[in-house]
C-alpha positions in Angstrom: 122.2 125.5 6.1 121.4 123.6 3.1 123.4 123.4 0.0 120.5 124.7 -2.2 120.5 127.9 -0.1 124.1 128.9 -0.4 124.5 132.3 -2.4 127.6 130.6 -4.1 124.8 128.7 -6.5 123.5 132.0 -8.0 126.3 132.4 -9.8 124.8 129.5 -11.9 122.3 131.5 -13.6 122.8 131.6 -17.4 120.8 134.6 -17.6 123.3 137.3 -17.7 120.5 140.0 -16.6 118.8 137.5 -14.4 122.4 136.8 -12.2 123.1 140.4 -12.2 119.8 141.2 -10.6 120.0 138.6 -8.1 123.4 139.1 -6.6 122.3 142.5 -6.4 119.2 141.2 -4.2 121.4 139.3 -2.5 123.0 142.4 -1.4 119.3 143.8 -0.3 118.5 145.8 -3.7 114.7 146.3 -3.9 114.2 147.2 -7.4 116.6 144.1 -8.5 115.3 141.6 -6.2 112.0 142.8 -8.0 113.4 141.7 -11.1 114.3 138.4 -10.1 110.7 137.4 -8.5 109.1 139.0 -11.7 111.4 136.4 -13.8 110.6 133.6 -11.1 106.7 134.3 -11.3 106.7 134.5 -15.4 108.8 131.6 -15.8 109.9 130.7 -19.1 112.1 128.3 -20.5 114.6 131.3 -21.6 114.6 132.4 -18.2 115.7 129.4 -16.5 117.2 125.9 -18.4 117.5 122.9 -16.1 118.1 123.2 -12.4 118.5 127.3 -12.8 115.0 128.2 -10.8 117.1 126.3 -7.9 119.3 129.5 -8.0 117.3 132.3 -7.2 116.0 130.7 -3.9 119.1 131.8 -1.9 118.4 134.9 -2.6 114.6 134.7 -1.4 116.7 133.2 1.5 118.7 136.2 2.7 116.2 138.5 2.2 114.0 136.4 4.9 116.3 137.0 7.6 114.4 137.6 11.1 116.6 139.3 12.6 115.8 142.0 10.1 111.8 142.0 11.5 111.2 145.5 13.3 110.5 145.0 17.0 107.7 146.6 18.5 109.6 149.7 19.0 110.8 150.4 15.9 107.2 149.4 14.7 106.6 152.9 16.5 108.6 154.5 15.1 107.9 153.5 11.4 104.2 154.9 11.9 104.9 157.8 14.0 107.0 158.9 10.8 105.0 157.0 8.1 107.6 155.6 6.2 108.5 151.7 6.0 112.0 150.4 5.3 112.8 148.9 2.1 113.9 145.2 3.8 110.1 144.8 4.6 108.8 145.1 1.0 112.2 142.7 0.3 110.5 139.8 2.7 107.3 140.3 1.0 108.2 139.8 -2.1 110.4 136.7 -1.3 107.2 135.0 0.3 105.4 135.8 -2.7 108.0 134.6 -4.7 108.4 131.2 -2.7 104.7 130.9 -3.5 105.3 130.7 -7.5 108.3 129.0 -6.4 106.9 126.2 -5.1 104.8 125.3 -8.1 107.3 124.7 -10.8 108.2 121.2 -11.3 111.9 121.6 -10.3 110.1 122.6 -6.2 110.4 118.4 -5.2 114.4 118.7 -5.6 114.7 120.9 -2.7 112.0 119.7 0.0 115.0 118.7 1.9 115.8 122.7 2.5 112.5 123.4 3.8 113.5 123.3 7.5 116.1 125.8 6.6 113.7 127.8 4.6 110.7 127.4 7.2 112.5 129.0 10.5 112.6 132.3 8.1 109.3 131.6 6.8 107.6 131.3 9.7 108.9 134.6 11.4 108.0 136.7 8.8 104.5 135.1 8.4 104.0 135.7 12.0 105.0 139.5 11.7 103.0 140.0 8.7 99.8 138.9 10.1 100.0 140.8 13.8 101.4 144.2 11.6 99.6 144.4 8.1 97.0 147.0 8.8 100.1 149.4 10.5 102.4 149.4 7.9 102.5 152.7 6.4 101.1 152.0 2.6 99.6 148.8 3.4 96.6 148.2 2.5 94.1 146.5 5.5 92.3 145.3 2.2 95.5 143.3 0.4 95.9 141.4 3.4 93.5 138.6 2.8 95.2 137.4 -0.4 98.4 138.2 0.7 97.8 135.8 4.4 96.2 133.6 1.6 99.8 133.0 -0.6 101.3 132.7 2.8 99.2 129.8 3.7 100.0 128.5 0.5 103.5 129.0 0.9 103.3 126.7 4.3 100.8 123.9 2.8 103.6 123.3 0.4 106.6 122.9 2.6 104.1 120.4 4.5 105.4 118.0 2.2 109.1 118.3 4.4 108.9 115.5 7.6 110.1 117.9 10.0 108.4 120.8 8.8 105.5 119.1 9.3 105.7 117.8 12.3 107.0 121.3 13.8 104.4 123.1 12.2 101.4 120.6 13.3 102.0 122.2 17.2 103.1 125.8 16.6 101.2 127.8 18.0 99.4 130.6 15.9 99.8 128.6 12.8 96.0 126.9 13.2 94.7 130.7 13.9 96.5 131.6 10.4 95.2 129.5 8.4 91.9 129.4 9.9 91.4 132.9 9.4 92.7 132.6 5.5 90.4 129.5 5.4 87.1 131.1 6.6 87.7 134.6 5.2 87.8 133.1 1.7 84.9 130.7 1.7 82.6 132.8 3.4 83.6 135.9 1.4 80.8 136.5 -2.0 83.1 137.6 -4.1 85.3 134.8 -3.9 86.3 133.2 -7.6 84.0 130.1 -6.9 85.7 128.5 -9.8 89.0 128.4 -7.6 88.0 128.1 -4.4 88.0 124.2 -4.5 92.1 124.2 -5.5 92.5 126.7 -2.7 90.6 125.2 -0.1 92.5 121.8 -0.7 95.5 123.0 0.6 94.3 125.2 3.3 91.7 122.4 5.1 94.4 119.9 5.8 96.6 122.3 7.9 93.4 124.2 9.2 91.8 121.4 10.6 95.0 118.8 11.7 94.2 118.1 16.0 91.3 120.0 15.7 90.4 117.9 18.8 92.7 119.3 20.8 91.2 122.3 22.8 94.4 124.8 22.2 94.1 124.0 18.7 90.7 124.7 18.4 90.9 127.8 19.9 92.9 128.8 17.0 91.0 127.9 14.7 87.4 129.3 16.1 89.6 132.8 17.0 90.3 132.9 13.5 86.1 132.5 13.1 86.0 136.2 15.4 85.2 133.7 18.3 82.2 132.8 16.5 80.6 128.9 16.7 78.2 130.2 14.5 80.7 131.4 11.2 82.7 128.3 11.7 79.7 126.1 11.1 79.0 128.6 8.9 82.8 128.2 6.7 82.2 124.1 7.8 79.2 124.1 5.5 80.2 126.0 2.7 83.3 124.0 2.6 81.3 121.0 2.1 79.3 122.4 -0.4 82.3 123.6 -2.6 83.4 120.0 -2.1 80.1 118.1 -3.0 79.2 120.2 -6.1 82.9 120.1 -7.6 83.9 118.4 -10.6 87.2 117.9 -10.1 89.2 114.2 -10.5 87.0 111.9 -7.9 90.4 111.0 -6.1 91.0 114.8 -5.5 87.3 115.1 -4.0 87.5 112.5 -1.8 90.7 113.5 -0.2 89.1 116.9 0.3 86.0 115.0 1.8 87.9 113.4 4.4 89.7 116.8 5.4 86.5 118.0 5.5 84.8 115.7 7.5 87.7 116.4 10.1 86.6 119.7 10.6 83.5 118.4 12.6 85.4 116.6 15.3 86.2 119.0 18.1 87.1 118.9 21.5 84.5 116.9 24.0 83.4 119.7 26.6 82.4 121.7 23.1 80.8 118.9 21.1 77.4 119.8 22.8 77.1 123.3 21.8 78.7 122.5 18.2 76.2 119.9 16.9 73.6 122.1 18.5 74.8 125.4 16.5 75.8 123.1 13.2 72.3 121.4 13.1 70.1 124.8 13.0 72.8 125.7 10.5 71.3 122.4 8.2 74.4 119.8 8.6 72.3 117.1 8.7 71.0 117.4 4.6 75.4 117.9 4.0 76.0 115.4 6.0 73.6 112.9 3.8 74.5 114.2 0.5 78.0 113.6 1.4 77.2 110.1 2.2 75.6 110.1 -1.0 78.4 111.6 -2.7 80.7 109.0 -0.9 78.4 105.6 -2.1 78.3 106.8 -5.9 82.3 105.9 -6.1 82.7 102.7 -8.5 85.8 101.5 -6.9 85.0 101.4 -3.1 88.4 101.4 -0.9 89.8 101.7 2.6 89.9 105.3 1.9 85.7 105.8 1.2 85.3 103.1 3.6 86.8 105.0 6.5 85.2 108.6 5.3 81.5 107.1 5.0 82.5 105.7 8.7 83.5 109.1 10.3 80.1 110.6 8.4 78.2 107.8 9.6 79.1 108.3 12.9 78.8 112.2 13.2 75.6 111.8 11.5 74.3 109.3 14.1 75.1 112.4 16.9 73.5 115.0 15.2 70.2 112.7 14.9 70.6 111.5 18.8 71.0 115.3 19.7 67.6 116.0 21.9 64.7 115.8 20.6 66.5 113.7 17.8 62.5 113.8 15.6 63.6 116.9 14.1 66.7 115.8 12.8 65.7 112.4 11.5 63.1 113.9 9.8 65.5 116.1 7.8 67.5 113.1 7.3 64.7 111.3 6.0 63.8 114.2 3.5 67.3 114.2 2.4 68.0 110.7 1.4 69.4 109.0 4.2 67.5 105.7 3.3 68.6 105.7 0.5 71.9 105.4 1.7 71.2 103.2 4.5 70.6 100.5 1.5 73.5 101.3 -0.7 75.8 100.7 2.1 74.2 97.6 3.8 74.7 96.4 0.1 78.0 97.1 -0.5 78.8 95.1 2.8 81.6 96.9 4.8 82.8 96.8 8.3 81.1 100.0 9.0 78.1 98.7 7.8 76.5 97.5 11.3 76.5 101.3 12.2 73.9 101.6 9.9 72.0 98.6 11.1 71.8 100.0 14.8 70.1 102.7 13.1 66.9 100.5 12.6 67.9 98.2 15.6 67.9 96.1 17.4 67.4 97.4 20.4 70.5 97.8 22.9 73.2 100.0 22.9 76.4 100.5 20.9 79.6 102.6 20.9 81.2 105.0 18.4 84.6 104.4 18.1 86.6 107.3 18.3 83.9 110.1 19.5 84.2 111.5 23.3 82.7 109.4 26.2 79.5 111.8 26.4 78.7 110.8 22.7 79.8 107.4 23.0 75.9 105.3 24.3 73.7 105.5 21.6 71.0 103.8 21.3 70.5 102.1 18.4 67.1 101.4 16.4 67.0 105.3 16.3 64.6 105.6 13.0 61.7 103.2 14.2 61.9 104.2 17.8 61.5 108.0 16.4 58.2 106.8 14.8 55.8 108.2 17.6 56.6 111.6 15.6 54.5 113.1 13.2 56.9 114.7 11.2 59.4 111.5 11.1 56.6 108.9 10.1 55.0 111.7 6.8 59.2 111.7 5.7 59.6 107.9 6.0 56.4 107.1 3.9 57.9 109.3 1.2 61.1 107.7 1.2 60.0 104.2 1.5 58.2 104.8 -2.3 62.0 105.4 -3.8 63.9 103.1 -0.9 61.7 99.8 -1.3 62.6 99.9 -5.0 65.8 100.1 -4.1 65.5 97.3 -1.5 64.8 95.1 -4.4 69.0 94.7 -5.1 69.7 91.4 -4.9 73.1 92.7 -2.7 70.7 94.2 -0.6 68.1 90.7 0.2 70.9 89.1 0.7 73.0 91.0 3.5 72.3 91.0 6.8 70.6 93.8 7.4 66.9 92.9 5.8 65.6 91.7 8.7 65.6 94.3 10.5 64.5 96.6 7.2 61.4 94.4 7.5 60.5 95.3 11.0 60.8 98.9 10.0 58.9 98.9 6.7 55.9 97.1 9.2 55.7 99.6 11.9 56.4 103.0 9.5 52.7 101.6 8.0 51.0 100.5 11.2 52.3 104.1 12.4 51.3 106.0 9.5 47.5 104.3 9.3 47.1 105.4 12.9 48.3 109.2 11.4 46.2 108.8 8.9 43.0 108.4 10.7 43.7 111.2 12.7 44.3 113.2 9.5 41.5 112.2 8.5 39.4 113.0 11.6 40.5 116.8 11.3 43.2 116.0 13.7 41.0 116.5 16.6 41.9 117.6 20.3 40.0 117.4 23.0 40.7 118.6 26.7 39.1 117.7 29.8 38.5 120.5 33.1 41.1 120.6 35.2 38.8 121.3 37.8 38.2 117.3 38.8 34.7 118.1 40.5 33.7 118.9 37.0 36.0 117.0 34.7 33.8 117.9 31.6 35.5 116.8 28.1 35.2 118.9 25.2 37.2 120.3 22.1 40.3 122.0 23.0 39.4 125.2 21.7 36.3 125.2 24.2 39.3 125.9 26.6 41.1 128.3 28.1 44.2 127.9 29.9 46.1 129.1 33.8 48.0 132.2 32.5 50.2 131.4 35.3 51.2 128.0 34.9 50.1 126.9 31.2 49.7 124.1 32.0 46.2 123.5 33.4 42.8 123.8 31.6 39.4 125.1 32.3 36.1 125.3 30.5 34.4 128.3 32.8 35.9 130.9 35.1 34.0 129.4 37.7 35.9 125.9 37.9 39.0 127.8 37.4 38.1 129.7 41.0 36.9 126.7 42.4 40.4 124.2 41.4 42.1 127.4 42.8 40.8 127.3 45.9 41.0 123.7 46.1 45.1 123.7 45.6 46.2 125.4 42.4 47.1 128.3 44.5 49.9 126.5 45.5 50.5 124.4 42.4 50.8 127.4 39.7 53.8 128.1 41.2 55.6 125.1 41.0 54.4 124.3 37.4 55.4 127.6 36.3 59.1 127.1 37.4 59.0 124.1 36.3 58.0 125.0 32.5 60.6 127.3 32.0 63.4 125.3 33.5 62.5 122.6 31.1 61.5 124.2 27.9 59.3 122.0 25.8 61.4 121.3 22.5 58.3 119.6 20.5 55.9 121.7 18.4 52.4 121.3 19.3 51.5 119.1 16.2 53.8 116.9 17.6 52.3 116.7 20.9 49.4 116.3 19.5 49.9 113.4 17.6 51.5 111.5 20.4 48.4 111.9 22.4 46.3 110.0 19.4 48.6 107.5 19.6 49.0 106.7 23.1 44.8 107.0 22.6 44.8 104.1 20.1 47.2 102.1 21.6 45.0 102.0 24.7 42.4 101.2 22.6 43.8 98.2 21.0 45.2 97.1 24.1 42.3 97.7 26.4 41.6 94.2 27.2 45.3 92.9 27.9 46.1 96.2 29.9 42.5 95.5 31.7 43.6 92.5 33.0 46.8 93.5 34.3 45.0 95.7 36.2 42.3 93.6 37.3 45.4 91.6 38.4 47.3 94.2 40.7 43.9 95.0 42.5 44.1 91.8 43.4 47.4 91.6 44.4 47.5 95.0 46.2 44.0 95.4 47.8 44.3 98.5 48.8 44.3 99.9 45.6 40.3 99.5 45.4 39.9 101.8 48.0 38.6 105.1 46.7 41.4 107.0 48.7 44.1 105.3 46.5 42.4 103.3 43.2 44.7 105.4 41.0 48.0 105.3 42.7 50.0 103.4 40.0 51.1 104.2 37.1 50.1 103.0 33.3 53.1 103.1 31.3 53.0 102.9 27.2 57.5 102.1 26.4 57.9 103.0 22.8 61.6 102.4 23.5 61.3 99.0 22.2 61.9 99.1 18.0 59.3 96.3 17.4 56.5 98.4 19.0 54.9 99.4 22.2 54.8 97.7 25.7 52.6 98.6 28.3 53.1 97.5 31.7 52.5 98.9 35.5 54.2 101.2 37.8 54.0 102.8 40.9 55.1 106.6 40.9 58.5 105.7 43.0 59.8 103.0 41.0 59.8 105.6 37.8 63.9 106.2 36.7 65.4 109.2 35.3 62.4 111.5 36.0 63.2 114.9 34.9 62.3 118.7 37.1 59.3 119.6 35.2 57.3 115.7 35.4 58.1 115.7 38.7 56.4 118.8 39.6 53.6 118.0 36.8 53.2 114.3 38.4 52.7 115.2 41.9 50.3 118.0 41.1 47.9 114.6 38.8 48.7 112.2 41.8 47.1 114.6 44.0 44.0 114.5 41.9 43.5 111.2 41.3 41.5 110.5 44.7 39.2 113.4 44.2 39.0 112.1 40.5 36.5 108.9 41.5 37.4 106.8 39.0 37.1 109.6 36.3 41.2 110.2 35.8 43.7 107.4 35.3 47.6 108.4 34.9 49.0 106.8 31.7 52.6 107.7 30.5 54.8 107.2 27.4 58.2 106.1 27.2 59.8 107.2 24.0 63.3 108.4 23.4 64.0 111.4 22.2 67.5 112.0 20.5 69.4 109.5 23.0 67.3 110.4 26.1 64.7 108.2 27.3 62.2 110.6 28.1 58.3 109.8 30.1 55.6 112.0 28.4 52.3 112.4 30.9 49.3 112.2 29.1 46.3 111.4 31.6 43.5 109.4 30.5 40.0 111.4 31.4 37.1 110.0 31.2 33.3 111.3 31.5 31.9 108.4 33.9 33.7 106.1 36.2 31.4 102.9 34.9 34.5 100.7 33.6 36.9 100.9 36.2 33.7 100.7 38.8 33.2 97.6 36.7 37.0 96.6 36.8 37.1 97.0 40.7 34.0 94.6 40.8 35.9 91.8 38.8 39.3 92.0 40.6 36.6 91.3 44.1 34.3 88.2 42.8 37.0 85.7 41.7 35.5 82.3 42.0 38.7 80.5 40.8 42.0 79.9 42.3 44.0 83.2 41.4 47.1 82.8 38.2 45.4 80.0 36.7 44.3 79.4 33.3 40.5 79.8 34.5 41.4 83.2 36.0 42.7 84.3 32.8 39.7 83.4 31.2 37.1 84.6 33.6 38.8 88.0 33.4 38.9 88.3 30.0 35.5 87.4 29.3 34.2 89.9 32.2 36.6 92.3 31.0 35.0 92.3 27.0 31.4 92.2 28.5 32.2 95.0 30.6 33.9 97.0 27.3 30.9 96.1 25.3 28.7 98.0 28.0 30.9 101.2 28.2 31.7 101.1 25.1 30.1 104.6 24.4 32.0 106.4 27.1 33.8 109.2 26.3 37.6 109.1 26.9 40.3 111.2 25.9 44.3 111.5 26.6 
């Protein structure tokens, strides 16, 4: 036992009233021992002169013994009879006491005693929190401040070595303080003015190996086994943080607890960004970032929290479909961060590079090995969305001032801020055109013996499958009887195993874009294709002209790529293509000439992800035409007079079908 808790000291007290009532609590009277915690918590100088508040703690001391706690049968008792005994109220008021005890100036002098101190503490704590509502004239209500001061109690004597090591593994500890944590935050009548102090010493023990799984079961049983009110306390906790004006030093040590809180165990991480990120992380995460970029003196310290928010933050806007996300991101500043980082230089600052490119992979340190392949260049390769290309225009107006910063020209990052700035405008003239245009959609009849293009609304759809289209009742009999009896079936399944996750503006955009792309490539792709008839023969035949594939790879940040494939040499092909692709291959023979298969590439979060979008077409003239070219070569094939006879048969032939209608 330490010398500071030896009884013998109490004698010290120069308070004749003060000693009296505390060897008199020392010998388990109530009414004194209330005496002595009422002096401890009013302190005055009167009260106590030097090293004096030193004295009273043996006396908090005896009155923690566990071997006075009531076991489970005497627990029985004490509520069969409703009655408590008086040594209960006794450890009660010592923990309270220990609280006030612990913030007077003279606490630092006796950190050594804490181990001593702790293995009464701890008990006590332990009985407190199972028993509360079943002591007899205990109110359920008094609990939460009194598990609060408890908490309190224990974030003080972290400042002990070994109390700190032995508490960072008890077990029930975590779900303590978690439930003291996340009861006071989320709770609206919580003193908001104080809830920054108290959350500073509750986060750091709340939170500390969060990663490991026990741990975190703790901590989300003291959420009622609830994902959604930790995110829930995880938010608000950030917010109490970001809008505080406490001492900058004090709010960044609170950021990096905070920013703890979001790292938990790998089998979970999926379902926790998913449940944090319809909660709104991604706008706290950012303004955090922000928060983190406005300190004057950058360190080691801000360096290593904007890195652990960086990194988080480049999960949740990889999480499928990832446009979403990055267009909150957008809407919440993150370019502007993106620039006062890459000019402040730092060895975190290529994570925000890989967010514009190039284009490869890269690893997260420190995140699990499901999370660790992301692919960088996530913000241009998200703009093939709608939503991400309107937010990026808006931020570019503030960002490109911003760019100006001579730090910022001069780091290694503007090159690739260059590329991006060039494709957000080629992206959003294309958007605007179709703006312009009334957005229009068009659909062709699924019923390929008709094949007849037309507004979408002219429409209606299978109400089996939802996925095919007809313009009368009578091609919807007649592509039924020619096979979408048996298709429906697999194209219902299908849809509801894979859930679309893109709104339908989005969709829709996507198809202009593939659409315009085609157009401005129609000569180039023309005579790769003029090229593979050639090559493969066969594919002129009217049994097979359509068997390959046209594919349009957004996965490249400079732009797109288009290049040929053959169904079987597609990779990662998901359930509901496959079924949707084999029901358009069997088509494309009855199509003559009328249907062409022409996919997109894009990645959405950090899948790579094919998006079918068919090209229709009312009249099979140009690729009638293109056949007749690939046939009536009269110069030696993959030479420079190839090239050039193709191309020029290839623009005549455009200029003649020209007025075709086509539609994705």
């Amino acid at each position: 036992m330490h010398e500071a808790l030896d009884l013998k000291i109490v004698s010290d007290l120069p308070d004749k009233r003060i000693r009296a009532a505390a060897l008199a609590a020392a010998n388990r009277s109530l009414p004194d021992l209330r005496v002595v915690t009422n002096a401890l918590s009013n302190y005055t100088s009167k009260f106590c002169i030097g090293t004096s508040p030193i004295c009273v703690l043996p006396v908090l001391y005896v009155n923690l013994d566990p071997r006075m706690i009531p076991t489970p049968q005497a627990m029985e008792l004490m509520i069969h009879h409703a009655t408590r005994p008086s040594y209960i109220d006794a450890a009660q008021l010592s923990l309270k006491a220990l609280h006030h005890f612990t913030d007077l100036r003279i606490y630092p002098e006796t950190v050594d005693a804490c181990p001593d101190l702790w293995a009464r503490v701890w008990p006590w704590m332990q009985f407190f929190d199972t028993y509360w509502e079943y002591i007899p004239g205990f109110l359920p209500s008094e609990y939460g401040m009194t598990r609060l001061i408890h908490c309190f109690v224990v974030a003080k004597f972290q400042r002990s070595d070994p109390v700190r090591e032995i508490s960072a593994v008890l077990p029930g500890l975590h779900l303590i303080f978690s439930r003291a944590w996340i009861t006071l935050v989320l709770d609206p009548s919580s003193d908001q003015t104080k809830l920054f102090l108290q959350t500073f010493y509750l986060v750091p023990n709340a939170c500390v190996n969060i990663e490991t799984r026990h741990i975190f079961d703790q901590i989300l049983e003291g959420a009622d086994g609830s994902f959604e009110r930790l995110a829930a306390a995880v938010l608000k906790q950030f917010s109490i943080i970001l809008t505080s004006a406490n001492p900058e030093e004090r709010v960044m040590a609170t950021l990096n607890n905070a920013a703890s809180l979001l790292t938990i165990p790998a089998e979970l991480e999926e379902k926790w960004l998913s449940i944090l990120l319809k909660q709104g992380i991604i706008a706290t995460l950012v303004c955090a970032l922000e928060r983190v970029f406005a300190v004057k003196h950058f360190d080691s310290l801000h360096n290593g929290i904007a890195g652990q928010l960086v990194k988080y933050l480049t999960m949740c806007l990889t999480m499928p479909p990832g446009y979403p996300w990055i267009a909150q991101s957008l809407r919440a500043g993150l370019l502007r961060c993106i620039i006062a980082w890459a000019a402040r230089d730092t060895e975190y600052t290529s994570f925000l590079i890989n967010l514009l490119g190039p284009s490869a992979s890269f690893d997260i340190p420190g995140t699990s090995s499901s999370m660790q392949q992301l692919p960088s260049g996530i913000l241009p390769l998200a703009l093939v969305s709608r939503s991400v290309i309107i937010e990026t225009r808006k931020a570019l107006v503030e960002a490109e001032k911003m760019a100006d910063d001579p730090r910022f020209k001069a780091s290694a990052f503007v090159g690739e801020w260059k590329k991006f700035v060039r494709i957000t405008n080629e992206r959003g003239a294309i958007l605007d055109k179709w703006e312009a245009a009334g957005r229009p959609s068009f659909l062709a009849c699924d019923n390929i013996s008709c094949g007849k293009i037309e507004q979408k609304l002219e429409f209606k759809r299978c109400a089996g499958c939802l996925s095919m289209n007809y313009c009368s009742e009578d091609c919807q009999s007649a592509d039924w009887s020619d096979g979408h009896r048996t298709e429906c079936d697999q194209l219902r399944a299908a849809n509801i195993q894979y859930p679309e996750l893109l709104e339908t503006r989005e969709r829709s955009f996507m198809r202009a874009l593939i659409h315009h792309d085609y157009r401005n490539q129609l000569v180039s792709l023309s005579g790769r294709e003029v090229l593979t008839f050639r090559q493969y023969p066969s594919l002129s035949d009217l049994d097979s002209i359509h068997s390959y594939i046209v594919i349009f790879d957004y996965t490249h940040h400079c732009g797109v790529v288009t290049h040929l494939l053959f169904p079987n040499e597609l990779h990662a092909v998901e359930g509901k293509l496959v079924a949707e692709l084999m029901v358009r291959v069997r088509r494309l023979a009855r199509s003559g000439g009328r249907m062409r298969l022409h996919m997109m590439d894009v990645v959405e979060g950090r899948e790579t992800k094919y998006r079918l979008f068919p090209l229709r077409v009312e009249k099979s003239d140009f690729y009638d035409g293109l056949i007749r070219i690939a046939r009536a070569l009269p110069f030696v094939s993959e030479t420079p007079e190839e090239a050039a006879h193709d191309e020029n048969r290839i623009r005549a032939l455009v200029a003649r079908t020209g007025q075709l209608i086509t539609m994705h």
